[in-house]
C-alpha positions, 0 to 999 in steps of 0.5 A: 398400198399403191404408189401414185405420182401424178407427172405434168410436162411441158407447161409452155412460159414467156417470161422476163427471166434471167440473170443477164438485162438482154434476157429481161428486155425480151421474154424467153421460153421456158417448159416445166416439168411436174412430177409429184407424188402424196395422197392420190391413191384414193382417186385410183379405185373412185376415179373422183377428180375430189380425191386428186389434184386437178392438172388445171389448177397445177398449171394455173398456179405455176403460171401464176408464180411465173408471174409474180416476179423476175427471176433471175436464176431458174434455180430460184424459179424452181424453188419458187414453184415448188414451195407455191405448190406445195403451200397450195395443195395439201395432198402434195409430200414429195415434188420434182420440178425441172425448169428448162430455158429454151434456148439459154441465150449467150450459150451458142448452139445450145438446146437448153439450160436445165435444173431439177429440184426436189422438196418434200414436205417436211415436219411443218415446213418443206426441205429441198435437195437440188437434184442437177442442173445440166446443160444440153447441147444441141444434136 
Protein backbone atom coordinates (compact mmCIF):
# COMPACT_ATOMS: atom_id res chain seq x y z
CA UNK A 1 0.00 0.00 0.00
CA UNK A 2 1.31 3.49 -0.83
CA UNK A 3 1.33 6.41 1.65
CA UNK A 4 0.42 9.79 0.05
CA UNK A 5 0.54 13.19 1.81
CA UNK A 6 -0.65 15.86 -0.18
CA UNK A 7 1.49 19.06 1.16
CA UNK A 8 0.13 22.84 0.44
CA UNK A 9 2.64 25.89 1.57
CA UNK A 10 2.84 29.10 1.54
CA UNK A 11 -1.09 30.19 0.91
CA UNK A 12 -0.32 33.98 1.49
CA UNK A 13 -3.22 35.92 4.39
CA UNK A 14 -4.13 39.63 5.11
CA UNK A 15 -6.13 39.33 7.94
CA UNK A 16 -7.22 41.28 11.21
CA UNK A 17 -5.62 38.58 13.38
CA UNK A 18 -4.24 39.22 16.93
CA UNK A 19 -4.55 39.32 20.60
CA UNK A 20 -3.18 43.03 20.92
CA UNK A 21 -5.99 45.97 19.21
CA UNK A 22 -2.67 47.53 17.01
CA UNK A 23 -2.65 43.99 15.44
CA UNK A 24 -6.43 44.43 14.37
CA UNK A 25 -6.41 48.07 13.02
CA UNK A 26 -3.99 47.04 10.17
CA UNK A 27 -4.00 43.65 8.65
CA UNK A 28 -1.14 41.35 8.95
CA UNK A 29 0.60 38.69 6.98
CA UNK A 30 0.26 35.46 7.34
CA UNK A 31 1.56 32.14 5.29
CA UNK A 32 -0.24 28.40 6.07
CA UNK A 33 1.15 25.40 5.70
CA UNK A 34 -0.75 21.99 4.67
CA UNK A 35 0.24 18.77 4.64
CA UNK A 36 -2.58 16.14 4.93
CA UNK A 37 -2.65 12.68 4.45
CA UNK A 38 -6.01 10.02 3.99
CA UNK A 39 -7.49 8.37 0.88
CA UNK A 40 -5.27 9.54 -1.97
CA UNK A 41 -3.67 6.46 -3.15
CA UNK A 42 -6.03 5.90 -5.89
CA UNK A 43 -5.49 9.20 -7.48
CA UNK A 44 -1.44 7.81 -8.06
CA UNK A 45 -2.06 4.84 -10.52
CA UNK A 46 -5.56 6.93 -12.29
CA UNK A 47 -4.28 10.36 -12.25
CA UNK A 48 -7.91 11.55 -11.84
CA UNK A 49 -8.24 14.94 -10.20
CA UNK A 50 -12.07 12.79 -8.63
CA UNK A 51 -9.73 10.42 -6.82
CA UNK A 52 -8.02 13.56 -4.57
CA UNK A 53 -8.71 16.89 -3.47
CA UNK A 54 -8.34 19.43 -5.34
CA UNK A 55 -5.60 22.34 -4.20
CA UNK A 56 -8.01 25.28 -5.16
CA UNK A 57 -10.53 24.01 -3.17
CA UNK A 58 -8.17 23.62 -0.04
CA UNK A 59 -6.88 27.27 -0.62
CA UNK A 60 -10.39 28.55 -1.41
CA UNK A 61 -11.55 27.06 1.91
CA UNK A 62 -8.73 28.22 4.26
CA UNK A 63 -9.44 31.69 3.18
CA UNK A 64 -12.71 31.27 3.68
CA UNK A 65 -12.45 30.28 7.36
CA UNK A 66 -9.69 33.24 7.52
CA UNK A 67 -12.38 35.23 6.91
CA UNK A 68 -15.02 34.18 9.18
CA UNK A 69 -13.86 35.80 12.02
CA UNK A 70 -11.03 37.73 14.20
CA UNK A 71 -8.63 35.37 15.90
CA UNK A 72 -7.15 36.40 18.45
CA UNK A 73 -4.45 33.69 18.66
CA UNK A 74 -2.92 31.65 15.75
CA UNK A 75 -3.43 28.99 17.73
CA UNK A 76 -7.04 29.09 17.40
CA UNK A 77 -6.72 30.08 14.00
CA UNK A 78 -4.93 26.72 13.05
CA UNK A 79 -7.54 24.84 14.97
CA UNK A 80 -9.96 26.49 12.90
CA UNK A 81 -8.82 25.39 9.69
CA UNK A 82 -7.91 22.21 10.69
CA UNK A 83 -11.44 21.38 11.98
CA UNK A 84 -13.06 23.43 8.51
CA UNK A 85 -10.98 21.21 6.50
CA UNK A 86 -11.66 18.37 7.94
CA UNK A 87 -15.69 18.90 8.28
CA UNK A 88 -15.05 19.63 4.34
CA UNK A 89 -13.39 17.15 2.86
CA UNK A 90 -14.04 13.39 3.67
CA UNK A 91 -10.94 12.05 2.11
CA UNK A 92 -8.94 13.71 4.91
CA UNK A 93 -7.58 11.27 8.30
CA UNK A 94 -4.84 12.92 9.42
CA UNK A 95 -3.93 17.07 8.95
CA UNK A 96 -0.91 19.48 9.77
CA UNK A 97 -1.35 22.95 9.89
CA UNK A 98 1.33 25.51 10.56
CA UNK A 99 0.52 29.26 10.85
CA UNK A 100 2.97 31.82 10.56
CA UNK A 101 2.54 35.46 11.41
CA UNK A 102 4.88 37.45 9.35
CA UNK A 103 6.44 39.57 11.03
CA UNK A 104 4.76 39.38 14.98
CA UNK A 105 4.45 42.87 15.60
CA UNK A 106 5.96 44.13 19.17
CA UNK A 107 8.71 41.26 18.84
CA UNK A 108 11.60 43.32 17.46
CA UNK A 109 14.02 41.93 14.95
CA UNK A 110 11.59 39.20 14.45
CA UNK A 111 11.06 36.99 11.46
CA UNK A 112 7.81 35.22 12.69
CA UNK A 113 5.92 33.71 15.33
CA UNK A 114 4.73 30.04 14.27
CA UNK A 115 2.38 27.15 15.83
CA UNK A 116 1.73 23.33 14.07
CA UNK A 117 -1.11 21.62 14.93
CA UNK A 118 -1.92 18.14 14.17
CA UNK A 119 -5.85 16.56 14.05
CA UNK A 120 -6.95 13.37 12.83
CA UNK A 121 -9.97 12.22 12.20
CA UNK A 122 -11.10 10.40 14.87
CA UNK A 123 -14.11 7.75 16.02
CA UNK A 124 -16.79 10.56 14.65
CA UNK A 125 -15.10 13.56 15.65
CA UNK A 126 -11.41 14.74 15.33
CA UNK A 127 -8.70 14.99 17.94
CA UNK A 128 -6.02 17.47 18.12
CA UNK A 129 -2.31 17.51 19.39
CA UNK A 130 -0.55 20.67 19.30
CA UNK A 131 2.79 20.02 17.80
CA UNK A 132 4.82 23.46 18.64
CA UNK A 133 4.90 26.99 18.51
CA UNK A 134 8.09 28.29 18.08
CA UNK A 135 9.63 31.63 17.35
CA UNK A 136 12.23 32.37 14.73
CA UNK A 137 14.33 35.18 14.90
CA UNK A 138 15.63 36.74 12.30
CA UNK A 139 19.32 35.83 10.64
Amino acid sequence: MEAVQLHVTGIALHAFHGAYPFERRRPGRFFIDLEIEGALERAVSTDRLEDTIDYAHLVKAVREISRTRKFSLIESLAGAIADGLLERFARIQRIGVRVEKLPPRGLGSTTCAAVHLIKTRGHGASTSRSDRTSVHAAP
